[in-house]
C-alpha positions, 0 to 999 in steps of 0.5 A: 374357641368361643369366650364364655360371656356372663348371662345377661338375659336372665337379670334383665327378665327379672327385672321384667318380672318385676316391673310386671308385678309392680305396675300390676300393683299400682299401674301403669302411671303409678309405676311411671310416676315411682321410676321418676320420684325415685330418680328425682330423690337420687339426683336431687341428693347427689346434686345437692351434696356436690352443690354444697362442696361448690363443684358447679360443674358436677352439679350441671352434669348430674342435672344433665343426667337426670334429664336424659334418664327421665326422658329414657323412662318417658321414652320406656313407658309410653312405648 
């Protein structure tokens, strides 16, 4: 008996999709720079409101986190 698994294939194509009209839109590296300006804006706020509450821990792991997805987008976009 094969278990039924969710389609994963077709979200992912069109999250293709999408990334193909937006660097058609405004480029490789404006596309490069969005991704990156938008990981920077959600870290930087999430890191902030746990820095505020004094969980210093949380702030170095959520600074670790950005580091290892913006060398994922580096990794992404110059591959």
């Amino acid at each position: 008996m094969q278990i039924p698994l969710p389609p994963v294939m077709p979200k992912f194509m069109v999250f293709r999709f999408i990334a193909g009209i937006i660097i058609r839109l405004i480029g490789l590296w404006g596309y490069y720079i969005l991704l990156i300006g938008l990981v920077t804006v959600v870290c930087l706020r999430f890191s902030y409101r746990a820095y505020k509450n004094g969980s210093y821990e949380t702030v170095f792991l959520i600074v670790c986190f950005f580091l290892i997805i913006v060398g994922g987008i580096i990794a992404l976009v110059n591959s």
